[in-house]
mmCIF file of the N, C-alpha and C atoms, coordinates in Angstrom:
data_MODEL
# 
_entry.id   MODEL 
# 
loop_
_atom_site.group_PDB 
_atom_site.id 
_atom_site.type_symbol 
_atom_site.label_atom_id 
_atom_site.label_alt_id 
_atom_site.label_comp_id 
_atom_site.label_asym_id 
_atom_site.label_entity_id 
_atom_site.label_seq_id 
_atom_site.pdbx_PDB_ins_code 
_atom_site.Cartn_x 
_atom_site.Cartn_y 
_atom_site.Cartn_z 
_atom_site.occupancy 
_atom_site.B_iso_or_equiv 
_atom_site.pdbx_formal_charge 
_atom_site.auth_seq_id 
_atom_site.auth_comp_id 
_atom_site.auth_asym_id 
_atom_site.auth_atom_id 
_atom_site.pdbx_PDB_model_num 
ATOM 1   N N  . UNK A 1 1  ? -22.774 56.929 -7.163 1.00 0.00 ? 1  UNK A N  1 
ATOM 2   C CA . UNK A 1 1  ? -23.345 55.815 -6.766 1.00 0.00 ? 1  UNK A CA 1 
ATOM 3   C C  . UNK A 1 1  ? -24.511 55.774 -5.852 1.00 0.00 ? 1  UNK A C  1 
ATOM 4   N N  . UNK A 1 2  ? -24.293 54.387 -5.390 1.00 0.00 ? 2  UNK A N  1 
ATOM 5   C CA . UNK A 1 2  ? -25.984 54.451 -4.508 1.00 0.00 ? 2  UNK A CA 1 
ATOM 6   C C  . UNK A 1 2  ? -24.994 54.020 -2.970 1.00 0.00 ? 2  UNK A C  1 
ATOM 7   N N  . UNK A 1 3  ? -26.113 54.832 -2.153 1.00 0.00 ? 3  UNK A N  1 
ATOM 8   C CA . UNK A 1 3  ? -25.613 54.970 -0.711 1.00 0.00 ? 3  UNK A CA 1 
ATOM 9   C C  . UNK A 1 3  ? -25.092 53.054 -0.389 1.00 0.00 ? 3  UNK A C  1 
ATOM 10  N N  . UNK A 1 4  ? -24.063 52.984 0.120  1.00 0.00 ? 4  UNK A N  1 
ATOM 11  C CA . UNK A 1 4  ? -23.710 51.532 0.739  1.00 0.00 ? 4  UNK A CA 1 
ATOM 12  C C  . UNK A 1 4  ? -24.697 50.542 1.297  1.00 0.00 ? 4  UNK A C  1 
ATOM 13  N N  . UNK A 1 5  ? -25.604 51.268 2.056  1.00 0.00 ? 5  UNK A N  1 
ATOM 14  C CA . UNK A 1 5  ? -26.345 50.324 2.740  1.00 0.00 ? 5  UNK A CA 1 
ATOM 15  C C  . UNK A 1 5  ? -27.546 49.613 1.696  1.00 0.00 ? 5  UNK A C  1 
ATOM 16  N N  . UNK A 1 6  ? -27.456 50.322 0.616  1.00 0.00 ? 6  UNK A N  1 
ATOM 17  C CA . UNK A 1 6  ? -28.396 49.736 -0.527 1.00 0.00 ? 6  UNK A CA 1 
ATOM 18  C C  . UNK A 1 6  ? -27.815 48.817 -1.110 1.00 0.00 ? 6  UNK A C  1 
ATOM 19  N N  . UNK A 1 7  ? -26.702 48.662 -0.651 1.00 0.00 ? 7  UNK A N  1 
ATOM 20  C CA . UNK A 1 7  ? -25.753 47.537 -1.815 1.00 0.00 ? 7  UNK A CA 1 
ATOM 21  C C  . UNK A 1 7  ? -25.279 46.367 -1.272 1.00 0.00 ? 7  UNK A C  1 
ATOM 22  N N  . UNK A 1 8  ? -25.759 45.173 -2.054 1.00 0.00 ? 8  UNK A N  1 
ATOM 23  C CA . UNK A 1 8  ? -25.413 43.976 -1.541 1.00 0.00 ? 8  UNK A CA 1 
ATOM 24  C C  . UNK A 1 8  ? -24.054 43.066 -2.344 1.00 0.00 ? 8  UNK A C  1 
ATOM 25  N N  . UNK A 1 9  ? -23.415 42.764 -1.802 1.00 0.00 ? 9  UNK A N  1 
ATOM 26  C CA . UNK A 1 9  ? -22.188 41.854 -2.591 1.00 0.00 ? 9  UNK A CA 1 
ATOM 27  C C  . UNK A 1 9  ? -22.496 40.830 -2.251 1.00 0.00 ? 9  UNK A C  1 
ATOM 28  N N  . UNK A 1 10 ? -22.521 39.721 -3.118 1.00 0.00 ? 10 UNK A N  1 
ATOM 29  C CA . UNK A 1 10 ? -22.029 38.248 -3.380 1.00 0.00 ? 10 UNK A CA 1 
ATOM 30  C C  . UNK A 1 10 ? -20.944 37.530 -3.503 1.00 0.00 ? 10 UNK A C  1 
ATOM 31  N N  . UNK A 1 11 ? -20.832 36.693 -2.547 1.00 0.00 ? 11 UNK A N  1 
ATOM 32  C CA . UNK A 1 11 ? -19.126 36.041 -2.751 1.00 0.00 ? 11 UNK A CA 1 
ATOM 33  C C  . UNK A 1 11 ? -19.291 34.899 -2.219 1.00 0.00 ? 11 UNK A C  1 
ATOM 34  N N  . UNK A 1 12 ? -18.267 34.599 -2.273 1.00 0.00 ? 12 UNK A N  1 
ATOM 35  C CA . UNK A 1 12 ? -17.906 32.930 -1.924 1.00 0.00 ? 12 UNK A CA 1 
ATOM 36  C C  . UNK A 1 12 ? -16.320 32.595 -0.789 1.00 0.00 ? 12 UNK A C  1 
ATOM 37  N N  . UNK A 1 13 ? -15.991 33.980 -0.813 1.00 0.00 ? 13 UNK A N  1 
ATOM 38  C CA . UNK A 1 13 ? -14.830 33.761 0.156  1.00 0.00 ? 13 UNK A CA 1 
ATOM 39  C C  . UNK A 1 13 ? -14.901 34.685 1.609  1.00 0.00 ? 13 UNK A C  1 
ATOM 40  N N  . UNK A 1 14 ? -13.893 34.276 2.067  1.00 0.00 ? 14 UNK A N  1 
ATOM 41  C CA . UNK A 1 14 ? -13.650 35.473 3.599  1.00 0.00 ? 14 UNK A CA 1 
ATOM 42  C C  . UNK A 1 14 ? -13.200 37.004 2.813  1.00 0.00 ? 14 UNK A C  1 
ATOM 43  N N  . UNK A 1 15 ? -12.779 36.854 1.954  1.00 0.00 ? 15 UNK A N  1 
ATOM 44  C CA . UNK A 1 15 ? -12.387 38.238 1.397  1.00 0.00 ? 15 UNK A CA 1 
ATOM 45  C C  . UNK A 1 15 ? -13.300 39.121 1.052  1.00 0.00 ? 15 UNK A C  1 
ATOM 46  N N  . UNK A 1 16 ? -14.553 38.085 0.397  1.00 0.00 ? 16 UNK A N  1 
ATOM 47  C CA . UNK A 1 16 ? -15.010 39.018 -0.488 1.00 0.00 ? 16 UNK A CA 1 
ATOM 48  C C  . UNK A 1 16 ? -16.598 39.894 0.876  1.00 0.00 ? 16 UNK A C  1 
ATOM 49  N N  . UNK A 1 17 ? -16.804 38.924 2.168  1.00 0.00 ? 17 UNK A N  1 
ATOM 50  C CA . UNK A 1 17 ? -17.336 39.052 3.407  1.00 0.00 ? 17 UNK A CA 1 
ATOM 51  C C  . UNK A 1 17 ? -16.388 40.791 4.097  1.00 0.00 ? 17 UNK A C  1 
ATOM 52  N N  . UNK A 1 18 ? -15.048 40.339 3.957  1.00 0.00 ? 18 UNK A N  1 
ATOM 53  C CA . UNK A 1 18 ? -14.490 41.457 4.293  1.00 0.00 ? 18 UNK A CA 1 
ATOM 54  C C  . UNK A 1 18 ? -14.486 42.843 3.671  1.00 0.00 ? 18 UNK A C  1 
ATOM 55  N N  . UNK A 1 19 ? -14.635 42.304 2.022  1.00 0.00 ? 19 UNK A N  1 
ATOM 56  C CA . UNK A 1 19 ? -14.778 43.870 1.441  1.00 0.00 ? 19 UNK A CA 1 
ATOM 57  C C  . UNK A 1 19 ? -15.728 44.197 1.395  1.00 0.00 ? 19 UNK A C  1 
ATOM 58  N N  . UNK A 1 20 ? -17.041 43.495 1.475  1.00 0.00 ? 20 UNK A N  1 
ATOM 59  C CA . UNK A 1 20 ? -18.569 44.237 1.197  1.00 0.00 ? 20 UNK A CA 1 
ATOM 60  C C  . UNK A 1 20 ? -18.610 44.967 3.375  1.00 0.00 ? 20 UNK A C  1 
ATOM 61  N N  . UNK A 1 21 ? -17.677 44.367 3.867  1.00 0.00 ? 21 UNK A N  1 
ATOM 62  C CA . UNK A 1 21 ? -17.988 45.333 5.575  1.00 0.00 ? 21 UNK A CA 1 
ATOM 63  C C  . UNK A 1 21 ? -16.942 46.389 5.208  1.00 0.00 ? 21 UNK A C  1 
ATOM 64  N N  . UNK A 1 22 ? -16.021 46.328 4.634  1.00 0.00 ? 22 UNK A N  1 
ATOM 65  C CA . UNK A 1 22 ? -14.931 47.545 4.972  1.00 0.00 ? 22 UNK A CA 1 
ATOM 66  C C  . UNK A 1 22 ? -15.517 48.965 3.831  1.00 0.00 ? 22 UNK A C  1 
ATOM 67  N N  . UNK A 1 23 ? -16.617 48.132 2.646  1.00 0.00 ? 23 UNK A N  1 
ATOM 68  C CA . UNK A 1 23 ? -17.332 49.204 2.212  1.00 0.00 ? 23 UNK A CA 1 
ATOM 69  C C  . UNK A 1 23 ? -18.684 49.932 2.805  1.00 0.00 ? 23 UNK A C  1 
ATOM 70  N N  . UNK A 1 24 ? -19.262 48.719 3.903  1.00 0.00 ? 24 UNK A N  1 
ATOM 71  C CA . UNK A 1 24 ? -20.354 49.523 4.298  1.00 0.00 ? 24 UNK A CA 1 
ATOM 72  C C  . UNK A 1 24 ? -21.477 48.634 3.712  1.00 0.00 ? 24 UNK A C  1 
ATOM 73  N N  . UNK A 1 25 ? -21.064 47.754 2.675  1.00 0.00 ? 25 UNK A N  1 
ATOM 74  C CA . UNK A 1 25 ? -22.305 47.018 1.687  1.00 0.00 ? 25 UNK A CA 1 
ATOM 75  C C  . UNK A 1 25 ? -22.282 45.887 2.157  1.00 0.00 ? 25 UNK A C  1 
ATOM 76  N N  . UNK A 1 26 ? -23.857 45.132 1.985  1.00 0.00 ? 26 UNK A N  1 
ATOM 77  C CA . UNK A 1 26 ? -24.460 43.760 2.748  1.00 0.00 ? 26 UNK A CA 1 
ATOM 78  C C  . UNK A 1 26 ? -23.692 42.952 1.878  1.00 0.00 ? 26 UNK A C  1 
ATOM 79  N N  . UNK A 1 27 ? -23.733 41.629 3.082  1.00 0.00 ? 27 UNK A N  1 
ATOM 80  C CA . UNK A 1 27 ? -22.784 40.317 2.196  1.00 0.00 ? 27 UNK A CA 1 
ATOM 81  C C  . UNK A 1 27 ? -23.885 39.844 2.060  1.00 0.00 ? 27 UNK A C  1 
ATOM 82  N N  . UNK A 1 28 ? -23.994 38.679 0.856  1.00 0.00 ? 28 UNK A N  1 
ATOM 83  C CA . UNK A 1 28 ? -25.167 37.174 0.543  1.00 0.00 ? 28 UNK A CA 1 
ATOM 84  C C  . UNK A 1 28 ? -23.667 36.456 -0.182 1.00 0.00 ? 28 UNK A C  1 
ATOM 85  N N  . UNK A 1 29 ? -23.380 35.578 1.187  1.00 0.00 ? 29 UNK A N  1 
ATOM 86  C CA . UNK A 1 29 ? -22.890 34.329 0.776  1.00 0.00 ? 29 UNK A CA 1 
ATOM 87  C C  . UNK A 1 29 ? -22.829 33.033 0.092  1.00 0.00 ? 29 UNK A C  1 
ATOM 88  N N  . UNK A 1 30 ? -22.450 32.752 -1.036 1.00 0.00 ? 30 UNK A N  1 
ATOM 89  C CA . UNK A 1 30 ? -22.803 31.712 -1.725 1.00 0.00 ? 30 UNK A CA 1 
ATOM 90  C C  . UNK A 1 30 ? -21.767 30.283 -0.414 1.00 0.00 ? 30 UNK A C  1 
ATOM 91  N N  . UNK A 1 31 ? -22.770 29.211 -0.842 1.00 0.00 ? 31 UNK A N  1 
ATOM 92  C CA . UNK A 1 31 ? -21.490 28.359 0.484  1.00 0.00 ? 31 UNK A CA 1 
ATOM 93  C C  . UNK A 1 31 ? -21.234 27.469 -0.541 1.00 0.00 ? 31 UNK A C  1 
ATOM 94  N N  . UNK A 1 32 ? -20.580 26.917 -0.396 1.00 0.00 ? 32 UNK A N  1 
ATOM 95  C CA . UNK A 1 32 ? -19.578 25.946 -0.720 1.00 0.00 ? 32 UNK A CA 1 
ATOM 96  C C  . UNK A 1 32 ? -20.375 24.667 -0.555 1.00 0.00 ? 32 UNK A C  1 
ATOM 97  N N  . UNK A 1 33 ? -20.567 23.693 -1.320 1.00 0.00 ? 33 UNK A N  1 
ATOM 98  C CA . UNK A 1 33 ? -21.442 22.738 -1.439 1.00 0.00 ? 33 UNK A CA 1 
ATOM 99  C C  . UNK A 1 33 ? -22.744 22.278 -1.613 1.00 0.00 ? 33 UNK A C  1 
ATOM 100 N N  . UNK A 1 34 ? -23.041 23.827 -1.698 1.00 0.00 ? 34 UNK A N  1 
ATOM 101 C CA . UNK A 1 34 ? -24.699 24.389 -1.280 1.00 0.00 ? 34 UNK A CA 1 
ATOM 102 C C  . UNK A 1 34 ? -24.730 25.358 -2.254 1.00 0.00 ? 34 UNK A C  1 
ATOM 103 N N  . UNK A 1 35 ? -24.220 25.667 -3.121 1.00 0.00 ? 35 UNK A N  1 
ATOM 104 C CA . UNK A 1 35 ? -24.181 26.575 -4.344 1.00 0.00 ? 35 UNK A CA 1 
ATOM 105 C C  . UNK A 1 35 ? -25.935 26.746 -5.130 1.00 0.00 ? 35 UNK A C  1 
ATOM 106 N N  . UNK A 1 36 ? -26.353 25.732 -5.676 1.00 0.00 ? 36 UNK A N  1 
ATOM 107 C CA . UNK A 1 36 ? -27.477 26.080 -5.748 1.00 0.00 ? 36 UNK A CA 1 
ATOM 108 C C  . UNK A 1 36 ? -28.657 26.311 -5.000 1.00 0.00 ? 36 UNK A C  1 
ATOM 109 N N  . UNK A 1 37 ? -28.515 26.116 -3.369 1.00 0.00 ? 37 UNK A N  1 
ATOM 110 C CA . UNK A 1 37 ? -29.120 26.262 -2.809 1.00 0.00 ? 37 UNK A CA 1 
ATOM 111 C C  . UNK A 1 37 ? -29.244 27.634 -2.529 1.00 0.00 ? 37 UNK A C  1 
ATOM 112 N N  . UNK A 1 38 ? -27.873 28.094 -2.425 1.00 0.00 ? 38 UNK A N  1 
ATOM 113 C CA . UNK A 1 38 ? -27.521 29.642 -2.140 1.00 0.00 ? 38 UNK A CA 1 
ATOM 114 C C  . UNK A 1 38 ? -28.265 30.444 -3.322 1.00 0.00 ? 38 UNK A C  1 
ATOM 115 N N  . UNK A 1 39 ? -28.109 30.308 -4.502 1.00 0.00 ? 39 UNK A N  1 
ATOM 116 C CA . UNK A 1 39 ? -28.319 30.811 -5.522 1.00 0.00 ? 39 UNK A CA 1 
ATOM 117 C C  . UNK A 1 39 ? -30.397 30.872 -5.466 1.00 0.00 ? 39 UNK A C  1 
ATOM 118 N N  . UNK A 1 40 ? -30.581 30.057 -5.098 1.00 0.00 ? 40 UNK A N  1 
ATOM 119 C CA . UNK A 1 40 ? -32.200 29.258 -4.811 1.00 0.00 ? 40 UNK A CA 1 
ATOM 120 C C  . UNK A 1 40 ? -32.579 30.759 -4.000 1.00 0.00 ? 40 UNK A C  1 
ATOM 121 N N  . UNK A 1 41 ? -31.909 30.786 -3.038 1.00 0.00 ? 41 UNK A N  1 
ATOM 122 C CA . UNK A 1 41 ? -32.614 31.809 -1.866 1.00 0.00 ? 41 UNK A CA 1 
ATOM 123 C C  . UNK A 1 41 ? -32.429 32.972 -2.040 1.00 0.00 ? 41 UNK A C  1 
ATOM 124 N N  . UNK A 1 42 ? -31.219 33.274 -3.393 1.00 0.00 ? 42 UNK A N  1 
ATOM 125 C CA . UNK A 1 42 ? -31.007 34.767 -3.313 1.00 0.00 ? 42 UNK A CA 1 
ATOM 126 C C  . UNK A 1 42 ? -32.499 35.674 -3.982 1.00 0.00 ? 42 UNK A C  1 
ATOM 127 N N  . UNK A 1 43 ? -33.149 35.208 -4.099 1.00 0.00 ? 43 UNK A N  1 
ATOM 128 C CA . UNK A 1 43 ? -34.312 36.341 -4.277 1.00 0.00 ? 43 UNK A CA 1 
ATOM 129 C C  . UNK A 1 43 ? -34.911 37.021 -2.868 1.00 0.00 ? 43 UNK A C  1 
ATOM 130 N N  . UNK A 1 44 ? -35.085 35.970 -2.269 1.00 0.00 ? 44 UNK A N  1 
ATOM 131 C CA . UNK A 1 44 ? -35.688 36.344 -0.707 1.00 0.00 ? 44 UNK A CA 1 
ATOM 132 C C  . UNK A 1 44 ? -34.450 37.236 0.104  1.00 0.00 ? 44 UNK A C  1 
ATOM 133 N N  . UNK A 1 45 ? -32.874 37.265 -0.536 1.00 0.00 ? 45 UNK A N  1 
ATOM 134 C CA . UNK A 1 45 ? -31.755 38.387 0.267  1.00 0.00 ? 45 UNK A CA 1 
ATOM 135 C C  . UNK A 1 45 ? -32.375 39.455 -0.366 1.00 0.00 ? 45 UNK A C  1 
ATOM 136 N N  . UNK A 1 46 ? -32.483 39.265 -2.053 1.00 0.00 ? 46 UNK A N  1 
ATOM 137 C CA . UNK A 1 46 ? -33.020 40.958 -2.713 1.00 0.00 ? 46 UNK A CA 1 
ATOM 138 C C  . UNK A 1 46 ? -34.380 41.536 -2.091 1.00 0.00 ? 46 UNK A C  1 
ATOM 139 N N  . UNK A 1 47 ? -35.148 40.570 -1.959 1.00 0.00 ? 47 UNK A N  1 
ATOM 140 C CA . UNK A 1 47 ? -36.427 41.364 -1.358 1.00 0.00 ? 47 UNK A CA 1 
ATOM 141 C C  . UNK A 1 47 ? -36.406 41.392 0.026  1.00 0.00 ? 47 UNK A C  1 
ATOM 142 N N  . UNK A 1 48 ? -35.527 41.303 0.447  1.00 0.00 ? 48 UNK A N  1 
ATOM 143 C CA . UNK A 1 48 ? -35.301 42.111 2.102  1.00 0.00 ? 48 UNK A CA 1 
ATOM 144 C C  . UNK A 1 48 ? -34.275 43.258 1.708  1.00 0.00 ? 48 UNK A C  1 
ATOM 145 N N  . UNK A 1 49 ? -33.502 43.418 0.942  1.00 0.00 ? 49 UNK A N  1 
ATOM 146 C CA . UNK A 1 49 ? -32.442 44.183 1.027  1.00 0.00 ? 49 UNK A CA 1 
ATOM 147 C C  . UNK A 1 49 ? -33.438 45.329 0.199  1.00 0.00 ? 49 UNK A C  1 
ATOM 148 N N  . UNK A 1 50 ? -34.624 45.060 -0.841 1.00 0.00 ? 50 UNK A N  1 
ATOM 149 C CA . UNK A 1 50 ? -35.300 46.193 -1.378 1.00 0.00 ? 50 UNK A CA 1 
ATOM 150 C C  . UNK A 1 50 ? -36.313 46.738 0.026  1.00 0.00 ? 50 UNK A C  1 
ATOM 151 N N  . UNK A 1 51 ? -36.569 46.060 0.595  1.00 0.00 ? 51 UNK A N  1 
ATOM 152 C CA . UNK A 1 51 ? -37.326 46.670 1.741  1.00 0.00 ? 51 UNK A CA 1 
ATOM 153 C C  . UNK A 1 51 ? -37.175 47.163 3.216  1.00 0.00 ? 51 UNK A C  1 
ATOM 154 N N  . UNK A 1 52 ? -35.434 46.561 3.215  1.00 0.00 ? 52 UNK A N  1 
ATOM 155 C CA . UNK A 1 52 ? -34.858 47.574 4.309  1.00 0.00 ? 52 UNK A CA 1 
ATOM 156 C C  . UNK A 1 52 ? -34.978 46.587 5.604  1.00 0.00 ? 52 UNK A C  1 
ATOM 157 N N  . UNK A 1 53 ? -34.895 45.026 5.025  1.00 0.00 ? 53 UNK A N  1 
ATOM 158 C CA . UNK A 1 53 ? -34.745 44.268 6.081  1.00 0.00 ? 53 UNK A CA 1 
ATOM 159 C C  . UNK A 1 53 ? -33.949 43.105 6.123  1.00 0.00 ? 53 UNK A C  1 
ATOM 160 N N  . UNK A 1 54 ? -32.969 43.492 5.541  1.00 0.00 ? 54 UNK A N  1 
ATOM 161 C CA . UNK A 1 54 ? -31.279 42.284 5.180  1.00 0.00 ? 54 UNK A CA 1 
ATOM 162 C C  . UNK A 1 54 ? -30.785 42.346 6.299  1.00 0.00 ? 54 UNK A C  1 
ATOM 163 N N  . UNK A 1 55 ? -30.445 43.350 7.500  1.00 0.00 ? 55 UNK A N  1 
ATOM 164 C CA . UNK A 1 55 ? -29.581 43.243 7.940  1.00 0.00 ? 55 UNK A CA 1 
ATOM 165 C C  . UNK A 1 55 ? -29.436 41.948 8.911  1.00 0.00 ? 55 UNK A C  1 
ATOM 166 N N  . UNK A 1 56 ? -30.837 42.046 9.779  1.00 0.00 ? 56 UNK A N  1 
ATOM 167 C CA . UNK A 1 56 ? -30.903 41.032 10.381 1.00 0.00 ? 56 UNK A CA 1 
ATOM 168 C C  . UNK A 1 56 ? -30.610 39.100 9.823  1.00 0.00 ? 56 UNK A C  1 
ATOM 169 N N  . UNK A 1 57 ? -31.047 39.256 8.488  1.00 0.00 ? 57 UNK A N  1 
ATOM 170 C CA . UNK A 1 57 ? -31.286 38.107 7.856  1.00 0.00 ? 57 UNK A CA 1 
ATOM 171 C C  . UNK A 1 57 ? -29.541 38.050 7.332  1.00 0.00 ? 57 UNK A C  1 
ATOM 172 N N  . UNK A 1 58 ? -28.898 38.760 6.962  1.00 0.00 ? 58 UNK A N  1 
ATOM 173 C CA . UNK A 1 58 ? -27.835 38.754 6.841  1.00 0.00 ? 58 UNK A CA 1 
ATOM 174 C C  . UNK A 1 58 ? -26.956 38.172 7.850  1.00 0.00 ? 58 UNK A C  1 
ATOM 175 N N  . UNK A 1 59 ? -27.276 39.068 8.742  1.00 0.00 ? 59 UNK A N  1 
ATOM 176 C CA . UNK A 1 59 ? -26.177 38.154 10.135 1.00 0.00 ? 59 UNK A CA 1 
ATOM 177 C C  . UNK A 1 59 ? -26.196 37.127 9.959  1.00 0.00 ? 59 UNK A C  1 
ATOM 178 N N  . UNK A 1 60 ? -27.519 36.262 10.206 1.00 0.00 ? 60 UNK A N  1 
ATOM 179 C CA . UNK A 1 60 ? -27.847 34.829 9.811  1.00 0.00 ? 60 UNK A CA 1 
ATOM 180 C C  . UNK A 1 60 ? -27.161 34.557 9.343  1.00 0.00 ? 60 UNK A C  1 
ATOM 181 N N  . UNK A 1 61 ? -27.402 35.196 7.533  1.00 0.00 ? 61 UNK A N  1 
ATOM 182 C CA . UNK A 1 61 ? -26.543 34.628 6.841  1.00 0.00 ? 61 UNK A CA 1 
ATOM 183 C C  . UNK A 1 61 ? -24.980 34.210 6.685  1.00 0.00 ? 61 UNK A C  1 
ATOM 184 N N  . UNK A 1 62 ? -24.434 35.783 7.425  1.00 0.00 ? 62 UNK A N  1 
ATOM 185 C CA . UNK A 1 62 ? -23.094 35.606 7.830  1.00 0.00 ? 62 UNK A CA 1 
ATOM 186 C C  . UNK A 1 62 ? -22.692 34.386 8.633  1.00 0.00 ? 62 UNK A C  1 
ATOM 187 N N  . UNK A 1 63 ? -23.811 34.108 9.464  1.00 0.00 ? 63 UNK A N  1 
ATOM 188 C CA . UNK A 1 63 ? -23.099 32.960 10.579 1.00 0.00 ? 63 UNK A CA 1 
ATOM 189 C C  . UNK A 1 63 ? -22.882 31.894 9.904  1.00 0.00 ? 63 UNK A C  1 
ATOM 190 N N  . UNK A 1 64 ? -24.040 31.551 9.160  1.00 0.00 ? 64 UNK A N  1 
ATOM 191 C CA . UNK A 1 64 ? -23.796 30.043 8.347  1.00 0.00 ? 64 UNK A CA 1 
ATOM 192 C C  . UNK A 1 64 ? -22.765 30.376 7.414  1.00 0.00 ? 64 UNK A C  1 
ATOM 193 N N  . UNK A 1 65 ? -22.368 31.121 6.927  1.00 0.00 ? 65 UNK A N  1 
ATOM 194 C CA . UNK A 1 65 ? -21.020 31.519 5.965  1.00 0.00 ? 65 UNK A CA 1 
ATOM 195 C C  . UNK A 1 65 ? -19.980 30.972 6.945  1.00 0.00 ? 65 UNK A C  1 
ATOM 196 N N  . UNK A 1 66 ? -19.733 31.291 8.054  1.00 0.00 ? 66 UNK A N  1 
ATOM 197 C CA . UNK A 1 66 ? -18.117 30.775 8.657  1.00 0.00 ? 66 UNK A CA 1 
ATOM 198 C C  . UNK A 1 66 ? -18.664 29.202 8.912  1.00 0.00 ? 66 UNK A C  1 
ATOM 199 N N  . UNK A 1 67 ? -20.049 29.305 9.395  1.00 0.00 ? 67 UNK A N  1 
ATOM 200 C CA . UNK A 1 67 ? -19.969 27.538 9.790  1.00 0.00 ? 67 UNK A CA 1 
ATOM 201 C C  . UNK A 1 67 ? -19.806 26.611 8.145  1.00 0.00 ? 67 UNK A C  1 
ATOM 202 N N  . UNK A 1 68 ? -20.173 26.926 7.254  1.00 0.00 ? 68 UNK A N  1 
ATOM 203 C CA . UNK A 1 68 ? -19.524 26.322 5.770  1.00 0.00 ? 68 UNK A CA 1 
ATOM 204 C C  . UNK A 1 68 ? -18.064 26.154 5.682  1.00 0.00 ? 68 UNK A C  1 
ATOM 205 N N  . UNK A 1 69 ? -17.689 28.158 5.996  1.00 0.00 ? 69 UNK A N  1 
ATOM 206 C CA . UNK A 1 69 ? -16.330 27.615 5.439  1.00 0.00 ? 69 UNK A CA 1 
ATOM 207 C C  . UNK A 1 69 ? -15.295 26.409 6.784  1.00 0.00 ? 69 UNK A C  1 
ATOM 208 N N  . UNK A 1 70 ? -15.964 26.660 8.233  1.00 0.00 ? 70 UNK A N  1 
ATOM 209 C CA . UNK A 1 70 ? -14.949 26.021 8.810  1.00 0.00 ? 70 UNK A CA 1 
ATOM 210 C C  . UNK A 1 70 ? -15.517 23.994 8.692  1.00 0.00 ? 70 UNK A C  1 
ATOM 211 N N  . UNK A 1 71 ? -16.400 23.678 7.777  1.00 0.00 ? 71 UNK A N  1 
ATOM 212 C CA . UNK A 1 71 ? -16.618 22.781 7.194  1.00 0.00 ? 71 UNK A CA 1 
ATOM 213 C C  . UNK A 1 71 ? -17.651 21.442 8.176  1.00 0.00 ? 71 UNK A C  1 
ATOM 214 N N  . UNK A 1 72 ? -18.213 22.713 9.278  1.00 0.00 ? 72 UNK A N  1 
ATOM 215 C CA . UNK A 1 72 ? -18.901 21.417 10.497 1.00 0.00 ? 72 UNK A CA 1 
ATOM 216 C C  . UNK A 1 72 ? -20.118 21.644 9.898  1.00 0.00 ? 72 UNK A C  1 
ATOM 217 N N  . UNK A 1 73 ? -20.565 21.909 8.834  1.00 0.00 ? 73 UNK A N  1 
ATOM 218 C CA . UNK A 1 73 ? -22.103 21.810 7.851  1.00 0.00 ? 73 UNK A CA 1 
ATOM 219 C C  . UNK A 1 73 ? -22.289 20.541 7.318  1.00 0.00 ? 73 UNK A C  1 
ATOM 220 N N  . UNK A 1 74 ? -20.973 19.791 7.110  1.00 0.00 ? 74 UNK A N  1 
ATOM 221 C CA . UNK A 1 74 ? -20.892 18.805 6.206  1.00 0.00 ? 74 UNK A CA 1 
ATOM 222 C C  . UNK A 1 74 ? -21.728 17.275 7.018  1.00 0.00 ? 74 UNK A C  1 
ATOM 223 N N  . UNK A 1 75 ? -22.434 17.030 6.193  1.00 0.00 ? 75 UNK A N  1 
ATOM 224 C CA . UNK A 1 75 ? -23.639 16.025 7.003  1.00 0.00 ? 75 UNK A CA 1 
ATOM 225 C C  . UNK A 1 75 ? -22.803 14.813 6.781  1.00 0.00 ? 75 UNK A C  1 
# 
């Protein structure tokens, strides 16, 4: 395979957040109500993750992942 840190997983749950860290591979969260929006931005996760600059943008991303799922996004 290809080294972990090259590899990004997509999910939609706490699980799937947990298995792309317990492998070493970047999360891109799809959220929950925001599905095509998520889907909208995933080019701009691939072209940071091809150039070696997800991680930071990831966290991000991670944060708004728990603020979705614990549901205080909802306008």
């Amino acid at each position: 395979g290809y080294p972990a840190e090259n590899m990004l997983m997509v999910g939609d749950a706490p699980g799937d957040k947990a298995a792309a860290e317990l492998n070493g591979a970047h999360f891109y969260p799809i959220l929950a109500r925001r599905e095509e929006e998520s889907w909208r931005d995933f080019p701009e996760a691939a072209r940071r993750l091809k150039n070696g600059t997800y991680h930071e943008y990831g966290c991000r991303k991670s944060e708004e992942f728990l603020v979705n799922l614990s549901g205080k996004d909802i306008i």
